[in-house]
DSSP file (Angstrom, degrees, kcal/mol; ACC not computed):
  #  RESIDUE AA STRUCTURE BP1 BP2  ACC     N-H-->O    O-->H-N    N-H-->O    O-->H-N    TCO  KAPPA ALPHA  PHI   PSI    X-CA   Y-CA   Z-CA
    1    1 A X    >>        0   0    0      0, 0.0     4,-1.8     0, 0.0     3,-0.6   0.000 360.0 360.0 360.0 -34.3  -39.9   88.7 -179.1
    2    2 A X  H 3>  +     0   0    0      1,-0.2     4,-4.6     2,-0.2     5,-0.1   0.987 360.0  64.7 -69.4 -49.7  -40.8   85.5 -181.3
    3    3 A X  H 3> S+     0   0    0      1,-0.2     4,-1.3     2,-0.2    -1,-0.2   0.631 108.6  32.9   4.8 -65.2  -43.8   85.8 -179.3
    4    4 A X  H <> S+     0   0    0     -3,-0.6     4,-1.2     2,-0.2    -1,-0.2   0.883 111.2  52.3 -92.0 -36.8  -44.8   89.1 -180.7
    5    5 A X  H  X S+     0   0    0     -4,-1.8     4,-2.0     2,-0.2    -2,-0.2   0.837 106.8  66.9 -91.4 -21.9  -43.7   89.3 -184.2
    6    6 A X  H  X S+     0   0    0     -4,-4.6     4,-0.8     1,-0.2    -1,-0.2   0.933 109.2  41.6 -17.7 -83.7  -45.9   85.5 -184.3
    7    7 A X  H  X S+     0   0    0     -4,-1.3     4,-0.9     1,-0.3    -2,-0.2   0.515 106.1  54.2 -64.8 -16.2  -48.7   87.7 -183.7
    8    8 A X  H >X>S+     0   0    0     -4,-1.2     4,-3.4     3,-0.1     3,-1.1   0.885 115.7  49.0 -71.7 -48.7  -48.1   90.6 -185.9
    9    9 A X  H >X5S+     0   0    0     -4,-2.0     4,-1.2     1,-0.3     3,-0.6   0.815 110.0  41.0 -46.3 -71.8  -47.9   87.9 -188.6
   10   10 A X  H 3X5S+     0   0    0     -4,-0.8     4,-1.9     2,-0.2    -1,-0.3   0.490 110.5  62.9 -81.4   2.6  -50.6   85.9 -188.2
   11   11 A X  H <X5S+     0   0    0     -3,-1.1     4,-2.1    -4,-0.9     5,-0.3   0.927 112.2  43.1 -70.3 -49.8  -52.9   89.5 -187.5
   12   12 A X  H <X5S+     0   0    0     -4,-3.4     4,-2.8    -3,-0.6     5,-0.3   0.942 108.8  54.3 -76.1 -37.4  -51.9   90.2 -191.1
   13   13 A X  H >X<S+     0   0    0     -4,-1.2     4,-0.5    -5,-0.5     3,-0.5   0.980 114.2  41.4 -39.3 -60.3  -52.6   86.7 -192.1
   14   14 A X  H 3X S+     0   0    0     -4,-1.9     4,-1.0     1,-0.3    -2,-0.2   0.695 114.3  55.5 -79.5 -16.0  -56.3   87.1 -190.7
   15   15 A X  H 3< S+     0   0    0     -4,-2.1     4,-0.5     1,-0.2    -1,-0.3   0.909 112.9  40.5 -76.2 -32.2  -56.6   90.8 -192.1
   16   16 A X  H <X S+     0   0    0     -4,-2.8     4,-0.7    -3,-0.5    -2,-0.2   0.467 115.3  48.1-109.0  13.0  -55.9   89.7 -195.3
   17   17 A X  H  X S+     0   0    0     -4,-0.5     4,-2.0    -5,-0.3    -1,-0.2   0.727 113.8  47.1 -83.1 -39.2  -57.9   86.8 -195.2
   18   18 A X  H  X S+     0   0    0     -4,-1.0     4,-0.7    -5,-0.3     5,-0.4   0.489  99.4  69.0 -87.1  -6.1  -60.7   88.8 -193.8
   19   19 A X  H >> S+     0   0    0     -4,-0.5     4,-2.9     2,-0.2     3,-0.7   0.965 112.0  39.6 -55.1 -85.6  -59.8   91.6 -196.9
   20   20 A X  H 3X S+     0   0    0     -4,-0.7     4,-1.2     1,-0.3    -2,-0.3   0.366 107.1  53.4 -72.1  -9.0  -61.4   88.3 -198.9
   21   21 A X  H 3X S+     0   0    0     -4,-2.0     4,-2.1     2,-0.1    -1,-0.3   0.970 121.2  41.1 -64.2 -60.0  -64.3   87.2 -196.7
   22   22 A X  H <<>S+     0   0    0     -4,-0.7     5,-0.5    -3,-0.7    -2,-0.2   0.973 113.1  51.4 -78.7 -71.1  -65.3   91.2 -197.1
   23   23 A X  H  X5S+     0   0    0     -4,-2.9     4,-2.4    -5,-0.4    -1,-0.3   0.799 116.9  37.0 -21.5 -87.4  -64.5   91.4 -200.5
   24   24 A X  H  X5S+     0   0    0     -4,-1.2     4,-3.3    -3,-0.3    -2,-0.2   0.928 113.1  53.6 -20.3 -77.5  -66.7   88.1 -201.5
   25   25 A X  H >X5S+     0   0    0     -4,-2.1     3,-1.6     2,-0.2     4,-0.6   0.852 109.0  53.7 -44.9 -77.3  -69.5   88.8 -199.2
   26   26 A X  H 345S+     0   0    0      1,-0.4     3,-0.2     2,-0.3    -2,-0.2   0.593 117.0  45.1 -26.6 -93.9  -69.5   92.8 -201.2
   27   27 A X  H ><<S+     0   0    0     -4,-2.4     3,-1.4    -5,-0.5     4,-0.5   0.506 102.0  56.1  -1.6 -83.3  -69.8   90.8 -204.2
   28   28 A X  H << S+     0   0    0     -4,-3.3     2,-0.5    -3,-1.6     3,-0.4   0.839 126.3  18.8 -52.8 -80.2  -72.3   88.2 -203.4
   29   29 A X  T 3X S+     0   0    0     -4,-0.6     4,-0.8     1,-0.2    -1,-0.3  -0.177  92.6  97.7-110.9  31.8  -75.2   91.1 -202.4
   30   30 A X  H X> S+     0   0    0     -3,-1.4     4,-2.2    -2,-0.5     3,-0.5   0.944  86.3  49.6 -74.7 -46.4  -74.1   94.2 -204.0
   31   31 A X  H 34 S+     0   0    0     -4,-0.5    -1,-0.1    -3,-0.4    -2,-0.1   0.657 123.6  30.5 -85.8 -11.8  -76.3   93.7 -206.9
   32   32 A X  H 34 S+     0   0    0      2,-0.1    -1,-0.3    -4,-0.1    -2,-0.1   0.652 132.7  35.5-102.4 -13.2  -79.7   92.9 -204.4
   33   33 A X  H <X S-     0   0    0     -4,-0.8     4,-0.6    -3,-0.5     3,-0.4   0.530 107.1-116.7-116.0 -32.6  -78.4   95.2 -201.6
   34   34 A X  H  X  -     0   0    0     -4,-2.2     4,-1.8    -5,-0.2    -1,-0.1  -0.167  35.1 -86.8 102.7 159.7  -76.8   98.0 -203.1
   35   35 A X  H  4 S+     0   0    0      2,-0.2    -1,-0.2     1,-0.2    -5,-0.1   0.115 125.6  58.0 -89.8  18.3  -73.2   98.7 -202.6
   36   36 A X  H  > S+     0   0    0     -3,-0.4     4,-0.8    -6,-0.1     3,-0.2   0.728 119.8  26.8-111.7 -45.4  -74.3  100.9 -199.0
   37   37 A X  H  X S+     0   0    0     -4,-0.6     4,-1.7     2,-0.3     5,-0.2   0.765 114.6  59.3-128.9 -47.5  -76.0   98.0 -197.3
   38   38 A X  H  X S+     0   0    0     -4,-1.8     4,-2.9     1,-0.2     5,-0.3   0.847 103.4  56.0 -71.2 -22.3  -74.3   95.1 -198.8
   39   39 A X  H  > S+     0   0    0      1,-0.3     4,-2.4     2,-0.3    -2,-0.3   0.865 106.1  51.2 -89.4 -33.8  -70.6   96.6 -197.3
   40   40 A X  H  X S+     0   0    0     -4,-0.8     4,-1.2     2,-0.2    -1,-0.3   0.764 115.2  47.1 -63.8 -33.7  -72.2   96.6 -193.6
   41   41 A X  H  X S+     0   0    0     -4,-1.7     4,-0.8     2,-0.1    -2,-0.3   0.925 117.8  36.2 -49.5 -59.8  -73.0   93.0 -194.6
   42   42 A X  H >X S+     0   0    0     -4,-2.9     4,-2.0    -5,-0.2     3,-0.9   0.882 114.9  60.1 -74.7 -34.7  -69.7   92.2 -196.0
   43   43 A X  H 3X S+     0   0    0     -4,-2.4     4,-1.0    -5,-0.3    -1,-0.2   0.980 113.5  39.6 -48.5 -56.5  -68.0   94.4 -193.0
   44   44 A X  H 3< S+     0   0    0     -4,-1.2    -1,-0.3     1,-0.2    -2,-0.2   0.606 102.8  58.0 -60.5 -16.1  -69.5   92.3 -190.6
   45   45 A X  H <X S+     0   0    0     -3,-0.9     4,-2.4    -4,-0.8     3,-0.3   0.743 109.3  54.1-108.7 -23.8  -69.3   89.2 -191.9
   46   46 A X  H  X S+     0   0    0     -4,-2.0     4,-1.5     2,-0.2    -2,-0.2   0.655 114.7  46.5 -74.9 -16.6  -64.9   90.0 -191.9
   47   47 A X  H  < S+     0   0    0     -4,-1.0    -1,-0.2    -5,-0.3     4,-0.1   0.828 103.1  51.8 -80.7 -21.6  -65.2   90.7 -188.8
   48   48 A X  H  > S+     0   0    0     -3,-0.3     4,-1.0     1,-0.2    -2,-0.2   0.866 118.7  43.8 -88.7 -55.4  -67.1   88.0 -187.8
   49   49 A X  H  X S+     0   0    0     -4,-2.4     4,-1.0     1,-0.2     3,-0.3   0.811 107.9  49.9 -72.6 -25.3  -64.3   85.9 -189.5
   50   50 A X  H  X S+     0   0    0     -4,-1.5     4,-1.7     1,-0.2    -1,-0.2   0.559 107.4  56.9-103.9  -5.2  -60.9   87.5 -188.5
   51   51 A X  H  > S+     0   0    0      3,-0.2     4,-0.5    -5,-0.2    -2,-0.2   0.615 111.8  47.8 -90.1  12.1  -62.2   87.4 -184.4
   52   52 A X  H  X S+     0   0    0     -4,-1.0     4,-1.9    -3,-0.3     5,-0.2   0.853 116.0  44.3 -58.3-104.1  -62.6   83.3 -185.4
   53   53 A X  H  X S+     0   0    0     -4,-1.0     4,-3.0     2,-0.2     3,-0.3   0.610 121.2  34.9  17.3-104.5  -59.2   83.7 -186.7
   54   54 A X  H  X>S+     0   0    0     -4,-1.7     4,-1.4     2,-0.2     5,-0.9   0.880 118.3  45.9 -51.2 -83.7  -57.5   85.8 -183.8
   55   55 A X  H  <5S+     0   0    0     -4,-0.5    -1,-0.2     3,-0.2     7,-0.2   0.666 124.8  34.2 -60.4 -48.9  -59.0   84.5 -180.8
   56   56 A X  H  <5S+     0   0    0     -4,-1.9     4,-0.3    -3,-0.3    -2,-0.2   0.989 144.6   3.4 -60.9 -70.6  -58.4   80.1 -182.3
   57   57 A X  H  <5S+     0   0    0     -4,-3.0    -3,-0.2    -5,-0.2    -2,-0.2   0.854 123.8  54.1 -71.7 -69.5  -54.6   81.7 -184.2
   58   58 A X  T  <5S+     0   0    0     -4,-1.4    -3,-0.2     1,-0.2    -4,-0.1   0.921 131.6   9.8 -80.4 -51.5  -53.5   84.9 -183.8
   59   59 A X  S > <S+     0   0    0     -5,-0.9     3,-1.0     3,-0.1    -1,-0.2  -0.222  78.9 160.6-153.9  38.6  -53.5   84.9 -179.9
   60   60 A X  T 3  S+     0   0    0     -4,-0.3     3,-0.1    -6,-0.2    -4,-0.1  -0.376  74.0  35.4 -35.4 123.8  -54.2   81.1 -179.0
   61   61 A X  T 3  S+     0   0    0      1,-0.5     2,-0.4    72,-0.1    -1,-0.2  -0.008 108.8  93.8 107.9 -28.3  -53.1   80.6 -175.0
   62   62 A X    <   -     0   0    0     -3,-1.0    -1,-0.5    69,-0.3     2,-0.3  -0.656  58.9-169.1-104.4 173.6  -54.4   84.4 -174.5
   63   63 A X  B     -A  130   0A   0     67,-1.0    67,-1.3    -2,-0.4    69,-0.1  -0.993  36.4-147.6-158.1 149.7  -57.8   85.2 -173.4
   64   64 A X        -     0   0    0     -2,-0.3    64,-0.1     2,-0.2     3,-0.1  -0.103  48.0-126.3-120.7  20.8  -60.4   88.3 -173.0
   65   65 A X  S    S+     0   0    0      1,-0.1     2,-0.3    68,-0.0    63,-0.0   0.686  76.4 124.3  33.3  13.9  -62.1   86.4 -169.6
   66   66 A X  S    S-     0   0    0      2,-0.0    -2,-0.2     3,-0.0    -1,-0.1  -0.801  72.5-121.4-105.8 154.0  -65.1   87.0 -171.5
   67   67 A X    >>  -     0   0    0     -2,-0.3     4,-2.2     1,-0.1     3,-0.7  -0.609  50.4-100.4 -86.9 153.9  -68.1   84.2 -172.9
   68   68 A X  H 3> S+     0   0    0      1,-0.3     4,-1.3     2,-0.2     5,-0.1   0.573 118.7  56.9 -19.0 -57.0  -68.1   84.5 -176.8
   69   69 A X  H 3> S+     0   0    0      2,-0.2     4,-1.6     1,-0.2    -1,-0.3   0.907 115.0  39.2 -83.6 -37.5  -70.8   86.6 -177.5
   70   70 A X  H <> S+     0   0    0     -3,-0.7     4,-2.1     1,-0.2    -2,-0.2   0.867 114.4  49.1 -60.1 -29.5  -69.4   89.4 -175.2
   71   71 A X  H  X S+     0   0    0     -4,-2.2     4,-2.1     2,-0.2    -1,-0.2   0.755 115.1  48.2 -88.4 -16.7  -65.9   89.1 -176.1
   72   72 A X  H  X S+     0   0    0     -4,-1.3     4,-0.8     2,-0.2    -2,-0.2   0.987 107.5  55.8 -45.3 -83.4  -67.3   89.2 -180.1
   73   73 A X  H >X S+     0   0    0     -4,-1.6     3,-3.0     2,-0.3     4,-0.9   0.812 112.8  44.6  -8.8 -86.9  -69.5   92.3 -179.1
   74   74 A X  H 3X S+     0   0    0     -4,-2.1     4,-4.5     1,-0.4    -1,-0.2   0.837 108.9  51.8 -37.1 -59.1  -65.9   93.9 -177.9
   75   75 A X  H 3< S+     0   0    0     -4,-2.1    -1,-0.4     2,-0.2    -2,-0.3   0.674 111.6  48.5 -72.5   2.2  -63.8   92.9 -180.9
   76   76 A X  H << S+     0   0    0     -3,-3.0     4,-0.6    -4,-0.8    -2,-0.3   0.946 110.0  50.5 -96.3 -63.7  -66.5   94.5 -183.2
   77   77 A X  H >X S+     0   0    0     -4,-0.9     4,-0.9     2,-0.3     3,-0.7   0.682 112.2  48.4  33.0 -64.9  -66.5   97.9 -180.9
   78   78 A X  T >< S+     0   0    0     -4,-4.5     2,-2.9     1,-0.2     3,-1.8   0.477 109.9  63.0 -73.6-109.9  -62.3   97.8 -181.3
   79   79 A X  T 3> S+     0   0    0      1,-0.4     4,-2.2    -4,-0.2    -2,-0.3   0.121  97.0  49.9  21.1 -41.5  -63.0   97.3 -185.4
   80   80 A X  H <> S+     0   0    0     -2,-2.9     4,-3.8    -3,-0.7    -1,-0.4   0.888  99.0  60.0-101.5  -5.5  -64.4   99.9 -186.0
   81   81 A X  H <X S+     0   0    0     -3,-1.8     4,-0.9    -4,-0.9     5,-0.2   0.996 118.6  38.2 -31.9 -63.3  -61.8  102.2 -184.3
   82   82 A X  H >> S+     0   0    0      1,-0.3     4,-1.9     2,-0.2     3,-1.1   0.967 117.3  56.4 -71.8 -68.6  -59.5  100.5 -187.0
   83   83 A X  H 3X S+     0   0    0     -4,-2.2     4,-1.9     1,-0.2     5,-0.4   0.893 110.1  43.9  -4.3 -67.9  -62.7  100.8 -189.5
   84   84 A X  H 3< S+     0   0    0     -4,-3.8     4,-0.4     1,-0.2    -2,-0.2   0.581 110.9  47.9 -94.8   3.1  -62.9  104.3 -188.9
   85   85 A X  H <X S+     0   0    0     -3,-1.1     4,-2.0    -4,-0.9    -1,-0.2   0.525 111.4  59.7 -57.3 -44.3  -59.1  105.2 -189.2
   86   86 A X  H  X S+     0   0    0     -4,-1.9     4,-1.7    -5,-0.2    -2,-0.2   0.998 111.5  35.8 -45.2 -88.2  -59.2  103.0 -192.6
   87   87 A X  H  X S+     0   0    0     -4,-1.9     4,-2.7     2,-0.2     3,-0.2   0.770 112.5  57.5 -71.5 -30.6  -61.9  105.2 -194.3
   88   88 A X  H  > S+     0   0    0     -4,-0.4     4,-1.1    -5,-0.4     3,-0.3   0.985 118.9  35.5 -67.8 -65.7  -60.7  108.7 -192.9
   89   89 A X  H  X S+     0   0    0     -4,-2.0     4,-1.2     1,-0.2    -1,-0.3   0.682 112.8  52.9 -75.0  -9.8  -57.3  107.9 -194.6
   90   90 A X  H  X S+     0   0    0     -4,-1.7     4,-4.1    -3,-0.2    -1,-0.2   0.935 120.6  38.1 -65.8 -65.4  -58.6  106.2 -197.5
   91   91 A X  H  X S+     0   0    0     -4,-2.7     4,-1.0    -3,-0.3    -2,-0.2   0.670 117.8  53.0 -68.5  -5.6  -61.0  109.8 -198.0
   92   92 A X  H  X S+     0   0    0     -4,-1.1     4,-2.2    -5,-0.2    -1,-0.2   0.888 113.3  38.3 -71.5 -72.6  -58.1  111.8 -196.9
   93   93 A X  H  X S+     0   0    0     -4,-1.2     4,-1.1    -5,-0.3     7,-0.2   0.741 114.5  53.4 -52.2 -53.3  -55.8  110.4 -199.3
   94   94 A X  H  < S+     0   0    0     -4,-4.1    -3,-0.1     2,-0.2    -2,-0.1   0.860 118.4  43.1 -49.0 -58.3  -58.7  110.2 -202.5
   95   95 A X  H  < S+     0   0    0     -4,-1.0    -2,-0.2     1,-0.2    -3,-0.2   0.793 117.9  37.5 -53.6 -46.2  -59.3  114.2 -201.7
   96   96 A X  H  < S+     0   0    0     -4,-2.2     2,-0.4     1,-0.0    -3,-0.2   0.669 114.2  47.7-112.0 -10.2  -55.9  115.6 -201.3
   97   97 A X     <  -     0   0    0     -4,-1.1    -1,-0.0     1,-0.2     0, 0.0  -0.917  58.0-152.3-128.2 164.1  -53.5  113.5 -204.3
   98   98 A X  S >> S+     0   0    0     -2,-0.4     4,-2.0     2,-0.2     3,-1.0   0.745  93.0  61.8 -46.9 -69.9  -54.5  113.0 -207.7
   99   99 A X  H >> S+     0   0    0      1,-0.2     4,-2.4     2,-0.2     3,-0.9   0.988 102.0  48.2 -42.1 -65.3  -52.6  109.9 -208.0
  100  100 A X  H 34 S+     0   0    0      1,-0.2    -1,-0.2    -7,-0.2     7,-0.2   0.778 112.3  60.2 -76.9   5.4  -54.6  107.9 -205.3
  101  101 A X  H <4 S+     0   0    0     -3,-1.0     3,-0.3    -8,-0.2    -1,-0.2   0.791 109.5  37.8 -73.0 -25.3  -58.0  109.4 -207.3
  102  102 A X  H << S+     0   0    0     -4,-2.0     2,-0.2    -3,-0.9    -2,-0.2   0.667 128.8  39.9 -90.0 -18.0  -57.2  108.0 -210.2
  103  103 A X    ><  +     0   0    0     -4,-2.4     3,-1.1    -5,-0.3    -1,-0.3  -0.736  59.0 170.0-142.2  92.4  -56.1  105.2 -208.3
  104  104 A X  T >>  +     0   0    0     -3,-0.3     3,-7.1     1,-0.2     4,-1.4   0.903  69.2  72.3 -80.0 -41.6  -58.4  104.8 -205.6
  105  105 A X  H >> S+     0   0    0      1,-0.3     4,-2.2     2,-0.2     3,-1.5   0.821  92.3  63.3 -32.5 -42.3  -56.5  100.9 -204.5
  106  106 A X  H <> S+     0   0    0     -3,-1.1     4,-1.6     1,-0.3    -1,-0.3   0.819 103.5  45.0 -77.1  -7.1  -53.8  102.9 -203.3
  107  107 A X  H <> S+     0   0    0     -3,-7.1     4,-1.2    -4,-0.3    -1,-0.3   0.710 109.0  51.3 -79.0 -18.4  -56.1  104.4 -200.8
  108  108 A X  H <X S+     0   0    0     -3,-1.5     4,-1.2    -4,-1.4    -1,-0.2   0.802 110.8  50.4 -93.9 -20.4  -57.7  101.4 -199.7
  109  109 A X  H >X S+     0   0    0     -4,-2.2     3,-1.5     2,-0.2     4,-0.8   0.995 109.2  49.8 -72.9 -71.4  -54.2   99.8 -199.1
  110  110 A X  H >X S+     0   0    0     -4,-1.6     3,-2.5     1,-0.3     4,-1.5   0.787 119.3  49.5 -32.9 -90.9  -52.8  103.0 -196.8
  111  111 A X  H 3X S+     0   0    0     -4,-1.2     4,-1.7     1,-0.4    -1,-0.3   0.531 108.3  42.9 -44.5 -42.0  -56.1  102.4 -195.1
  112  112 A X  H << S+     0   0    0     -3,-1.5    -1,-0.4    -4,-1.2    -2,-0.3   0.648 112.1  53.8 -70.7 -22.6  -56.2   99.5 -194.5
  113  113 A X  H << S+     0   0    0     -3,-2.5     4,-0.4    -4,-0.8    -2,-0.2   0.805 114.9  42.6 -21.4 -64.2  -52.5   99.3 -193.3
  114  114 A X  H >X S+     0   0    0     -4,-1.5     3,-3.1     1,-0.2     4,-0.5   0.983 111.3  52.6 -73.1 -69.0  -53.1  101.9 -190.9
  115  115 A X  H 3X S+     0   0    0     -4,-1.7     4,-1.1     1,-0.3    -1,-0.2   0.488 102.2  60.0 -42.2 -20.7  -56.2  100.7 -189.8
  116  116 A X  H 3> S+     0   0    0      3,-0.2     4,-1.8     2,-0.1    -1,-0.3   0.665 105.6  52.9 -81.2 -16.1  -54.5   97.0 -189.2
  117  117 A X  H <> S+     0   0    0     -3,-3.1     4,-2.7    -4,-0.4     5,-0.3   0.967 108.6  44.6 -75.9 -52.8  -52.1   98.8 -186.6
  118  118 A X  H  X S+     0   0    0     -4,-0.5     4,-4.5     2,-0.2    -2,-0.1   0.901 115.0  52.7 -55.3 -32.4  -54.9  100.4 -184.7
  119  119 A X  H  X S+     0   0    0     -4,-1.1     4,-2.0     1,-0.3    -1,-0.2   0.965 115.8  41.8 -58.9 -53.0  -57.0   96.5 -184.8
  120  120 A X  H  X S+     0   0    0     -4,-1.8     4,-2.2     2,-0.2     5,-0.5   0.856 108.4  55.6 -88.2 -18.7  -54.0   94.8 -183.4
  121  121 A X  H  X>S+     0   0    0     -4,-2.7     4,-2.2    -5,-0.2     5,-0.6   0.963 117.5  43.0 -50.4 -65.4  -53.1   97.6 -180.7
  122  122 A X  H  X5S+     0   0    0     -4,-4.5     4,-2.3    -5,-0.3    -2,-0.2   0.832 116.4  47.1 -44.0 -47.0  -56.8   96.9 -179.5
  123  123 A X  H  X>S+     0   0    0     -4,-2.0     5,-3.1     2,-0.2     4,-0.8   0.700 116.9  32.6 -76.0 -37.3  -56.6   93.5 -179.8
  124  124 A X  H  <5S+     0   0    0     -4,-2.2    -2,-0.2    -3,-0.4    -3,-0.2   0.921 129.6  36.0 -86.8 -40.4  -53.4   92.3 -178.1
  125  125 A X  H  <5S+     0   0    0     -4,-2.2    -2,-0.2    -5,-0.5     4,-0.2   0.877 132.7  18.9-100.5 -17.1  -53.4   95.0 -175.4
  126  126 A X  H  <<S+     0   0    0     -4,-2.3    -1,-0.2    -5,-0.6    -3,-0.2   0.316 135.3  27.4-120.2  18.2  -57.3   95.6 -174.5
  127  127 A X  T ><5S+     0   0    0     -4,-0.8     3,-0.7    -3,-0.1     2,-0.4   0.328 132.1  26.8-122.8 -64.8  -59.0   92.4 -175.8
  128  128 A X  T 3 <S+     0   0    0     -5,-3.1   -64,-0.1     1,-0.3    -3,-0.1  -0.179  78.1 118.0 -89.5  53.1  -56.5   89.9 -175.6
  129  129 A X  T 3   +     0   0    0     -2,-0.4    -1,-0.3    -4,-0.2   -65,-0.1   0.370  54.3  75.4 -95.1 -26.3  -54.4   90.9 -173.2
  130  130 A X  B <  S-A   63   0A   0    -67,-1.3   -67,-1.0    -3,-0.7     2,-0.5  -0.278  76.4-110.9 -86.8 176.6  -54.5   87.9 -170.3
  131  131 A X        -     0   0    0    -69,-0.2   -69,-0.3    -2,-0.1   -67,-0.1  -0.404  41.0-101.6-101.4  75.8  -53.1   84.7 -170.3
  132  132 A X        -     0   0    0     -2,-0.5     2,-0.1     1,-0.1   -69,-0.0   0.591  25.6-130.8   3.2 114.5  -55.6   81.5 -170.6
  133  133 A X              0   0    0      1,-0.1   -72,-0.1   -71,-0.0    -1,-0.1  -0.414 360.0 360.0 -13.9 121.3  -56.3   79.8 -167.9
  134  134 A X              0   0    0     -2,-0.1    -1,-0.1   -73,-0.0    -2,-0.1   0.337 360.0 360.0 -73.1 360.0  -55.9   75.7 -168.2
């Protein structure tokens, strides 16, 4: 049980770390890239930083029996499940209340919420799912 709620914790640690790598990155090149191009920059680059994260942190002692570049490859594949659960409820949410139009944050929270359940369902049970080998 400690076990698990560890790992919900330090997934939300690395989401909301990986909020402010995306964040940043969106920053840094929206104004040479455009806000379409620079968020597939910035997407990637959180992604690139919270399977660093999970794989050293979140779920240290487990292992995907895959080399790096595949087991990378994989966690970007589950991401955008949790990616694409994020922006349907984000546009879901923007469309159907008033409140979260006028206040688009509240959408991006709800989305990102939701979208942190599906990332760590992927991650503990179809990426990281074994136990490391010594």
């Amino acid at each position: 049980m400690m076990k698990a709620i560890r790992e919900v914790l330090f997934f939300a640690i690395s989401g909301g770390l990986g909020f402010l790598v995306d964040t940043a990155v969106l920053y840094l090149l929206i104004e040479s890239l455009g806000p379409y191009i620079a968020r597939c920059f910035s997407f990637l680059s959180a992604v690139l930083f919270t399977w660093l994260f999970n794989r050293s942190i979140t779920f240290k002692g487990k292992s995907s029996n895959m080399k790096p570049r595949a087991e990378f490859l994989s966690y970007l594949v589950l991401m955008l499940g949790g990616g694409a659960v994020n922006y349907g409820l984000y546009s879901w949410l923007v469309s159907a209340y008033k409140l979260v139009s006028e206040h688009p944050v509240i959408g991006v929270a709800a989305g990102s919420i939701a979208g942190m359940f599906v990332n760590l369902a992927t991650s503990k049970f179809l990426l990281f799912r074994k136990e490391a080998r010594n």
